[in-house]
N, CA, C and O atoms as a MOPAC input file, in Angstrom:
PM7 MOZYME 1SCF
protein

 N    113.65400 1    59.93100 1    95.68600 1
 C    113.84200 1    60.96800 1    96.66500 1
 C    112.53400 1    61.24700 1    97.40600 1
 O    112.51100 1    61.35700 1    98.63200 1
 N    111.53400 1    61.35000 1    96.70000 1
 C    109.93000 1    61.59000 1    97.03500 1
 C    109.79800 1    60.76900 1    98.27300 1
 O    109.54000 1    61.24000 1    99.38100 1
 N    110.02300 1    59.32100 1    97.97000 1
 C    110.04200 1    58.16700 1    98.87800 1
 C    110.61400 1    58.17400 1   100.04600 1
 O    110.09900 1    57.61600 1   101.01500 1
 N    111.92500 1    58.90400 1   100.10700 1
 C    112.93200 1    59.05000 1   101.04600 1
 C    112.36900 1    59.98500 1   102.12600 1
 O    112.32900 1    59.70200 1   103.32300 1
 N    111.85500 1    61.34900 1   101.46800 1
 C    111.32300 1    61.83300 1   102.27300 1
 C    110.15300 1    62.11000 1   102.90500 1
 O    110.00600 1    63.09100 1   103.63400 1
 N    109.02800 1    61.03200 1   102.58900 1
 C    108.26800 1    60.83900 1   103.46500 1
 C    108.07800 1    59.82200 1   104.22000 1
 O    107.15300 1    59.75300 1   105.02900 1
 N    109.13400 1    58.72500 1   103.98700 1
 C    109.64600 1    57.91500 1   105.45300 1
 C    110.41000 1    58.57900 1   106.05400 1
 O    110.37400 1    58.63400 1   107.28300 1
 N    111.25800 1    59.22100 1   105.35000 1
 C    111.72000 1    60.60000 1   107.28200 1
 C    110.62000 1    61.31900 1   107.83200 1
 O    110.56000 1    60.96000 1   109.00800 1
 N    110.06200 1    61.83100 1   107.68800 1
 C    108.95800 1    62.69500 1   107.72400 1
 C    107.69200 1    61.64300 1   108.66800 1
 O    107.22400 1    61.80700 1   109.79500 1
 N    107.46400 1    60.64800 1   107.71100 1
 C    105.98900 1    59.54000 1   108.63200 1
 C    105.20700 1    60.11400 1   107.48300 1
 O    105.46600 1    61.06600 1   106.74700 1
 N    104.12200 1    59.24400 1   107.52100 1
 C    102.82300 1    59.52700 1   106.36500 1
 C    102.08600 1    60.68800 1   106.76600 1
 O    101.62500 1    61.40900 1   105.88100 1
 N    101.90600 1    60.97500 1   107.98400 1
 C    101.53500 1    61.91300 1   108.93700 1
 C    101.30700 1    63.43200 1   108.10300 1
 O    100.23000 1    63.93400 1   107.78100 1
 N    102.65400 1    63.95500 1   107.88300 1
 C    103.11000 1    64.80200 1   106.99700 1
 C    103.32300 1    64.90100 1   105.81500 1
 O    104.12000 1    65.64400 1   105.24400 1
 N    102.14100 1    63.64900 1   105.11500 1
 C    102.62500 1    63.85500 1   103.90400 1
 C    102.62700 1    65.14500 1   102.94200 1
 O    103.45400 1    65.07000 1   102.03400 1
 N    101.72800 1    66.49600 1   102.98600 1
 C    101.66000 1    67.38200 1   103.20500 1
 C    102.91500 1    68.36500 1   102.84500 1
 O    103.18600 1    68.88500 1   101.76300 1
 N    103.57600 1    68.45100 1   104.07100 1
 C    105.30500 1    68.94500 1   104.38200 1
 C    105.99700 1    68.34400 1   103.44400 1
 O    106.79300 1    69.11800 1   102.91100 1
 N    106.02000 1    66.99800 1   102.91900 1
 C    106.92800 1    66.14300 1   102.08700 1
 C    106.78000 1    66.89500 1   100.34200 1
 O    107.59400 1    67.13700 1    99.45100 1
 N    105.41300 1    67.05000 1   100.48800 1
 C    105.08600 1    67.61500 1    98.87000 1
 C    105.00300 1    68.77400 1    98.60200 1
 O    104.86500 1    69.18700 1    97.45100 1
 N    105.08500 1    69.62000 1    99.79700 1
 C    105.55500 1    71.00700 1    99.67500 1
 C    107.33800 1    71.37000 1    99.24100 1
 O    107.89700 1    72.10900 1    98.43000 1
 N    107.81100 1    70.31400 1   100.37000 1
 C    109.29600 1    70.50700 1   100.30800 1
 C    109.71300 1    69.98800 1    99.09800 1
 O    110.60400 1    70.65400 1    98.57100 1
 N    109.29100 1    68.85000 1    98.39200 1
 C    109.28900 1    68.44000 1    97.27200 1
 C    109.23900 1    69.55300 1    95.84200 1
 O    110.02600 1    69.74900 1    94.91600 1
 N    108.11200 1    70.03800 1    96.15600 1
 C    107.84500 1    70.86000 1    95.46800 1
 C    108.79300 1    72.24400 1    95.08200 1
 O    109.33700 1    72.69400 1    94.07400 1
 N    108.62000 1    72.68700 1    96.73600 1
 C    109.89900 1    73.97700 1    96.30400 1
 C    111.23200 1    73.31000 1    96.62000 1
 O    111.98900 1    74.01700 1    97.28500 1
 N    111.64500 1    72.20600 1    96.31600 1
 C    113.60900 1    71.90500 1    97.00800 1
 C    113.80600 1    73.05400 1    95.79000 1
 O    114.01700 1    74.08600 1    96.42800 1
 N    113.83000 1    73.27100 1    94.88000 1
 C    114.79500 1    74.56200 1    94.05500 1
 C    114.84700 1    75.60800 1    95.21600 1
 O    115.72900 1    75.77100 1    96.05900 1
 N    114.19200 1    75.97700 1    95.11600 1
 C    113.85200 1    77.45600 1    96.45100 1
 C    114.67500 1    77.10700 1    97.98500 1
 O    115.51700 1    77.82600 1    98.52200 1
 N    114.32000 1    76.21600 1    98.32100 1
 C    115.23900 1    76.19400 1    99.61600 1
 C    116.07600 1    75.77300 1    99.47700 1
 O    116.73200 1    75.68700 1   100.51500 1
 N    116.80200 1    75.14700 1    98.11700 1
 C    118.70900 1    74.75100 1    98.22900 1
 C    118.92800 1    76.31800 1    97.77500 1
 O    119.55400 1    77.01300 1    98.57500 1
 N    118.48100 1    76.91500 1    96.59700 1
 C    118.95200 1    77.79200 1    96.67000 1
 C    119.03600 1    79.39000 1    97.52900 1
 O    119.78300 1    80.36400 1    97.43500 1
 N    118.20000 1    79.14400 1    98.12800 1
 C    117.90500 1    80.38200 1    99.02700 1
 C    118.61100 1    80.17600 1   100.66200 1
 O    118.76300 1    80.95200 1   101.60500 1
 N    118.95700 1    78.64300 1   100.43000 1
 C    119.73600 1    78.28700 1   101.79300 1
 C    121.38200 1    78.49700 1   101.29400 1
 O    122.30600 1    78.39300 1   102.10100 1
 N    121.51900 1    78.70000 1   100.33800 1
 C    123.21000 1    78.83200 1    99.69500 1
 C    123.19400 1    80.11200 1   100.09100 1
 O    123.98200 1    80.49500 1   100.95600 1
 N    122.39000 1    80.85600 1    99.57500 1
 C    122.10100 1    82.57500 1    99.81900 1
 C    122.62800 1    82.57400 1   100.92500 1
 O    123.82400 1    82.69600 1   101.19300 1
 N    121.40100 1    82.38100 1   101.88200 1
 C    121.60600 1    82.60900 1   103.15500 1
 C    123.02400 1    82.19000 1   103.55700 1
 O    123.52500 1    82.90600 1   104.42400 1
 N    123.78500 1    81.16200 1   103.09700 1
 C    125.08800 1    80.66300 1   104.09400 1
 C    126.14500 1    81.45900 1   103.26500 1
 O    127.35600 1    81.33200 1   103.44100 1
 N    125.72800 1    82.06600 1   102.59500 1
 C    126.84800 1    82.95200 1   101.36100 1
 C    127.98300 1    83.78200 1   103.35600 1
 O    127.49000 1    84.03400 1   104.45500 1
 N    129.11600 1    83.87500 1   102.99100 1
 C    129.53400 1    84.27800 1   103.94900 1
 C    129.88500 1    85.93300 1   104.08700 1
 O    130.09200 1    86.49000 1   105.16500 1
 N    129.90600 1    86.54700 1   102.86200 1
 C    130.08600 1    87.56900 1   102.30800 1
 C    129.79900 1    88.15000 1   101.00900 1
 O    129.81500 1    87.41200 1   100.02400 1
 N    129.48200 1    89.65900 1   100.86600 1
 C    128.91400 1    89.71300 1    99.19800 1
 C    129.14100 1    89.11400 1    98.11500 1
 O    128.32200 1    88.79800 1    97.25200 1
 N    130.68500 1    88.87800 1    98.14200 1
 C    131.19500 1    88.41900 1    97.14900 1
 C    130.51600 1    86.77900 1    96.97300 1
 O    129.85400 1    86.63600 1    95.94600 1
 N    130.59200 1    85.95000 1    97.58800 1
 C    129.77100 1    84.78500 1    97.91000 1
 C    128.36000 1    85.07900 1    97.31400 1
 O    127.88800 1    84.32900 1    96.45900 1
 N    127.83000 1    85.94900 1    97.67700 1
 C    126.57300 1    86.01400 1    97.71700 1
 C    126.14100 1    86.55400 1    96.13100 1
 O    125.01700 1    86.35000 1    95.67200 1
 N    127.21000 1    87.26600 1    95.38900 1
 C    127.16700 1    87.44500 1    94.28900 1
 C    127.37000 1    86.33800 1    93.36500 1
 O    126.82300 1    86.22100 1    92.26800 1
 N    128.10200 1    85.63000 1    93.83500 1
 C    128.59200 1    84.34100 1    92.86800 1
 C    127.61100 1    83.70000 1    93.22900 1
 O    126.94100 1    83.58600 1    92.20300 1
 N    127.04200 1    83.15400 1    94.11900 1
 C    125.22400 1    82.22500 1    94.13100 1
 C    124.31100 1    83.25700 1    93.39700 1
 O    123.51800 1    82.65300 1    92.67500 1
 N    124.15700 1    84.59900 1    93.34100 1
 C    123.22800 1    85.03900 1    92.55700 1
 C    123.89600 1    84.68500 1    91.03800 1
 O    123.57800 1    83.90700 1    90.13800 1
 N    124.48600 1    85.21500 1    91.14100 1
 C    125.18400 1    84.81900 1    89.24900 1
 C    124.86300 1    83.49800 1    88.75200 1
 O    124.35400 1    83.31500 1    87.64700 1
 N    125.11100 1    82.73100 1    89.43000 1
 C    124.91200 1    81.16600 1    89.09900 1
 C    123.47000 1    81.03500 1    89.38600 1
 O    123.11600 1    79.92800 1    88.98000 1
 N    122.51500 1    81.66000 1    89.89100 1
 C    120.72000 1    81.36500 1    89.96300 1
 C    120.43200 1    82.28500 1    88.56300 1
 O    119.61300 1    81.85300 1    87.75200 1
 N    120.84400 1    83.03600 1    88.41400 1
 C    120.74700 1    84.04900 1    87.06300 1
 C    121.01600 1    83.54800 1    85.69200 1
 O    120.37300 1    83.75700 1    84.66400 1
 N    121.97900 1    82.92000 1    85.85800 1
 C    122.34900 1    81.96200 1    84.30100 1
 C    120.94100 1    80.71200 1    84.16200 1
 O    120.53700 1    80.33700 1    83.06200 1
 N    120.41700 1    80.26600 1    85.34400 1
 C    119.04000 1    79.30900 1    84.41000 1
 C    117.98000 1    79.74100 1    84.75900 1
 O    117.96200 1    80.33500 1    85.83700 1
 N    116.52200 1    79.58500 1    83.87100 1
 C    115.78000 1    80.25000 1    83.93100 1
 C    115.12700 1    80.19600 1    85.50800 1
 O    114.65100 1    81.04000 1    86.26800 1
 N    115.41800 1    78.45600 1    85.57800 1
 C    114.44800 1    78.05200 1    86.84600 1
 C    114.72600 1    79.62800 1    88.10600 1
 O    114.19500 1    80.58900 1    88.66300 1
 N    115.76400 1    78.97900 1    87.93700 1
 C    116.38100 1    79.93600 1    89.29600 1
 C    116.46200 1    81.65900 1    89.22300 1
 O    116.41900 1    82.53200 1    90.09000 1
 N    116.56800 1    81.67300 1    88.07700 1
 C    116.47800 1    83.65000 1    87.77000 1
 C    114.78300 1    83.96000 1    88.20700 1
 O    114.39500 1    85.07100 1    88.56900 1
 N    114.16800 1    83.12200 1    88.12600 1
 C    112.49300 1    83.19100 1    88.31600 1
 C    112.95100 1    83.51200 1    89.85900 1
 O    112.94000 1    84.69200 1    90.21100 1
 N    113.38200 1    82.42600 1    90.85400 1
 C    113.50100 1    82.62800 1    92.33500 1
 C    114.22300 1    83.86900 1    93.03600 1
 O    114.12500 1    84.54600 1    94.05900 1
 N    115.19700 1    83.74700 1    91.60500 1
 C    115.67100 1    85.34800 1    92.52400 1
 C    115.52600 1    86.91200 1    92.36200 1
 O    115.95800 1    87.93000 1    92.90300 1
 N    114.40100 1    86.43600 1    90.97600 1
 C    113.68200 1    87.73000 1    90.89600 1
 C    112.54000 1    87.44600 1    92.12200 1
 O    112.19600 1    88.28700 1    92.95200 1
 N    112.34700 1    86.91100 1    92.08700 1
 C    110.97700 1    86.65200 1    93.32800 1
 C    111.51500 1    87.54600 1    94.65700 1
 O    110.91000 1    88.51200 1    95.12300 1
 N    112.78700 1    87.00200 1    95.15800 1
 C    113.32600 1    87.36600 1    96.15000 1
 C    113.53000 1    88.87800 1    96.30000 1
 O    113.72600 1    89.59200 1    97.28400 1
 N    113.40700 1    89.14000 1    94.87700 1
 C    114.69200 1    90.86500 1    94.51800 1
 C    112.99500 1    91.75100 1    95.16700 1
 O    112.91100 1    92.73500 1    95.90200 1
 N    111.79800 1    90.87600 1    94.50000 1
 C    110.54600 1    91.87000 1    94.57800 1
 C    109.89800 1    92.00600 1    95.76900 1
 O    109.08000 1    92.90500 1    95.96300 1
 N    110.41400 1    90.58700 1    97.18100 1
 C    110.00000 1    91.01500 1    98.15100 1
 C    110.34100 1    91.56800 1    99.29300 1
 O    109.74800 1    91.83300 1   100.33900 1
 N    112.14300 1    91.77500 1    98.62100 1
 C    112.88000 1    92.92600 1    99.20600 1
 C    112.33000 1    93.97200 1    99.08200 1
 O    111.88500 1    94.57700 1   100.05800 1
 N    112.22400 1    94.47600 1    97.68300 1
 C    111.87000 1    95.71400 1    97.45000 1
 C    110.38800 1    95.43700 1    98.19100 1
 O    110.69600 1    95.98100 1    99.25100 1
 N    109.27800 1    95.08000 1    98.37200 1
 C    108.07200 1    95.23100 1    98.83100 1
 C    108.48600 1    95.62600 1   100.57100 1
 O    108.19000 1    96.67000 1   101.15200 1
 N    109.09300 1    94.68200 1   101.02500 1
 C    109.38100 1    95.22900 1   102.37400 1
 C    110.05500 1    96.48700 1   102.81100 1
 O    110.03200 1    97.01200 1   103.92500 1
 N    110.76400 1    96.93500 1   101.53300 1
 C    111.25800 1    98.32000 1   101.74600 1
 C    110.08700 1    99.39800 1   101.86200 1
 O    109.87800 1   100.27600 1   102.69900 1
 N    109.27600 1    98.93600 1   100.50600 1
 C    108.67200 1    99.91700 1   100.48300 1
 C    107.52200 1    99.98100 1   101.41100 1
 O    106.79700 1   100.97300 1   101.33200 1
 N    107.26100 1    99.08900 1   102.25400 1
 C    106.61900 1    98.56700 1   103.52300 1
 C    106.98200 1    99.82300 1   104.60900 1
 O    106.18200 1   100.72600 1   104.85300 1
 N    108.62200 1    99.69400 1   105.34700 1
 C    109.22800 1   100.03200 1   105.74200 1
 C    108.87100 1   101.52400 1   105.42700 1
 O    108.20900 1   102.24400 1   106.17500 1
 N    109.37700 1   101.87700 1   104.26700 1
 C    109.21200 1   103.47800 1   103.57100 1
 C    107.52000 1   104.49200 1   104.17000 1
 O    107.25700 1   105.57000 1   104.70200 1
 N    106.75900 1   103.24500 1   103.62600 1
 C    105.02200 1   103.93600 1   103.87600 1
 C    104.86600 1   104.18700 1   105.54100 1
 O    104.16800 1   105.08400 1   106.01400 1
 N    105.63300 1   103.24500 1   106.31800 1
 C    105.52700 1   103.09500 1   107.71800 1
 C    105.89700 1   104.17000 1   108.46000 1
 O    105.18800 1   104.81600 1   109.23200 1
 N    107.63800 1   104.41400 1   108.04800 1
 C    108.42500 1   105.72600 1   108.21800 1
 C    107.26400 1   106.89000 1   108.33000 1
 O    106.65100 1   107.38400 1   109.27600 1
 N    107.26200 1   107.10100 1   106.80600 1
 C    105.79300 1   108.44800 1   106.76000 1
 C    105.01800 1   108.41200 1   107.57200 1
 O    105.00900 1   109.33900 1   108.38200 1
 N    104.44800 1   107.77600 1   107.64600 1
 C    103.23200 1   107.38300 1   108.32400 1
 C    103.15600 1   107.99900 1   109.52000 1
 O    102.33300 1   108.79400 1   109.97400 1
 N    104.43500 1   107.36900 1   110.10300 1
 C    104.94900 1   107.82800 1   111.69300 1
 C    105.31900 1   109.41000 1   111.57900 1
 O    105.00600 1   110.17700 1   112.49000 1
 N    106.11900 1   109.93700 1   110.21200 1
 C    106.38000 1   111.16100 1   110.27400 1
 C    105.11800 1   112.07000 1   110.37700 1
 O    105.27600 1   113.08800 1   111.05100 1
 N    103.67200 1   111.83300 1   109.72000 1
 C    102.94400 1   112.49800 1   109.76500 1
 C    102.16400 1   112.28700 1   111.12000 1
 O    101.34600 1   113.18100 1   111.34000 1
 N    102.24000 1   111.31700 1   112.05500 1
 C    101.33500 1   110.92800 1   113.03000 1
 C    101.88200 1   111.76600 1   114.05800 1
 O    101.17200 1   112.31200 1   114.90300 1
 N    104.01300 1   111.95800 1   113.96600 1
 C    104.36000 1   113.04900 1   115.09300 1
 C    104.10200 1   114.42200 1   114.52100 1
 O    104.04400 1   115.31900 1   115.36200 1
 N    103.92000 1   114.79200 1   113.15400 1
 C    103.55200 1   116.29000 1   112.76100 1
 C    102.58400 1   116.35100 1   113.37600 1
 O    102.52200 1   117.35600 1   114.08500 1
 N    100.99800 1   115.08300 1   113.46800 1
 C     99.57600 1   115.98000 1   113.68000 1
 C     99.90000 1   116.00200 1   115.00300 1
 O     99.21900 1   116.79100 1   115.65800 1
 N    100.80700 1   115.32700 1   115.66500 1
 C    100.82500 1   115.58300 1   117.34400 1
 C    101.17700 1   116.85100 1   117.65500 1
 O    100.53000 1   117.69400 1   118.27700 1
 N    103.01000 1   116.96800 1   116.83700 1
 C    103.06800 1   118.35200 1   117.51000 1
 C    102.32900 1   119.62700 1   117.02700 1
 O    102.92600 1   120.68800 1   117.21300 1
 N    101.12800 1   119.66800 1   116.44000 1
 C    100.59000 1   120.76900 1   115.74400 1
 C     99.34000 1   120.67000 1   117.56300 1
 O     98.99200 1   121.66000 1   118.20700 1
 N     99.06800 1   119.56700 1   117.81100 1
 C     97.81700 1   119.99300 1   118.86400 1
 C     98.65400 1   119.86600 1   120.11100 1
 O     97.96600 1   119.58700 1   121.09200 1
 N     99.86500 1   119.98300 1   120.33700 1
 C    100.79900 1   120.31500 1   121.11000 1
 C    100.60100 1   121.82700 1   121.56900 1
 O    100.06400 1   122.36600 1   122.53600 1
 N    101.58100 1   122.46400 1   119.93100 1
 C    101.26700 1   124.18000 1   119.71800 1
 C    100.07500 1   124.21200 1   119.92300 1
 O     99.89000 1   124.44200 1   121.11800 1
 N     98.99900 1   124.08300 1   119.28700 1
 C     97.95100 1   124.73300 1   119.72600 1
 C     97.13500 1   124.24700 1   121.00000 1
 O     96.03700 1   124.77500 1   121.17600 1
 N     97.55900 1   123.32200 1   121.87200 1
 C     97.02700 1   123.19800 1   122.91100 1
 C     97.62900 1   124.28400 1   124.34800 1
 O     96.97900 1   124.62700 1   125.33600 1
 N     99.14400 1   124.63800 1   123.97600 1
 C     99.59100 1   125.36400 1   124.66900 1
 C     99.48100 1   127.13200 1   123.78600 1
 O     99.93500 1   128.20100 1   124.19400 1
 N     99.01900 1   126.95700 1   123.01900 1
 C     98.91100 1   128.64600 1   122.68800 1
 C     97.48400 1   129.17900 1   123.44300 1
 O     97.15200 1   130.36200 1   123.37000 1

C-alpha cells in the first residue's frame, strides 16, 4: 500500500505519503464520521471506533477538541460581554 501511494503521489511528496500513511486510521475514520448522514449513523461509527482501543484513542481526541473549541467559543463570548460592559459604562459616563 506504502508503494501504491507514493507512485500516485510522485517521490516529490514523499512527505504527504508518510503522513497519510501514518494517520489512514484517523482519516478513514473521521471521514465515515463526517459522511455519517444522521445521528443515528453517526452513533453507530462512534460505537464501532469505541469498541477498539486504536480508534477510542481517535475519538476521544476528537471529543477533547470539541470541547476545547467550545470552550474557545465560551472565553470569546465573555470576553465580548465584558468589552460591551466597559463600553457602555464610558458611554454613561461620557454623557452624564
Amino acid at each position: 500500500m506504502e508503494n501504491r501511494i507514493v507512485q500516485l503521489l510522485g517521490f516529490e511528496h514523499f512527505d504527504l505519503a508518510k503522513q497519510l500513511i501514518r494517520n489512514r486510521l484517523k482519516i478513514v475514520w473521521v471521514m465515515q464520521l463526517r459522511q455519517a448522514q444522521d445521528d443515528e449513523e453517526r452513533a453507530a461509527v462512534e460505537a464501532k471506533m469505541a469498541a477498539e482501543p486504536a480508534t477510542a484513542a481517535i475519538l476521544q481526541a476528537l471529543a477533547a477538541t470539541r470541547t476545547s473549541a467550545r470552550d474557545r467559543q465560551s472565553a470569546m463570548e465573555r470576553s465580548i460581554r465584558q468589552e460591551v460592559g466597559v463600553a457602555a459604562l464610558l458611554v454613561v459616563e461620557w454623557d452624564g
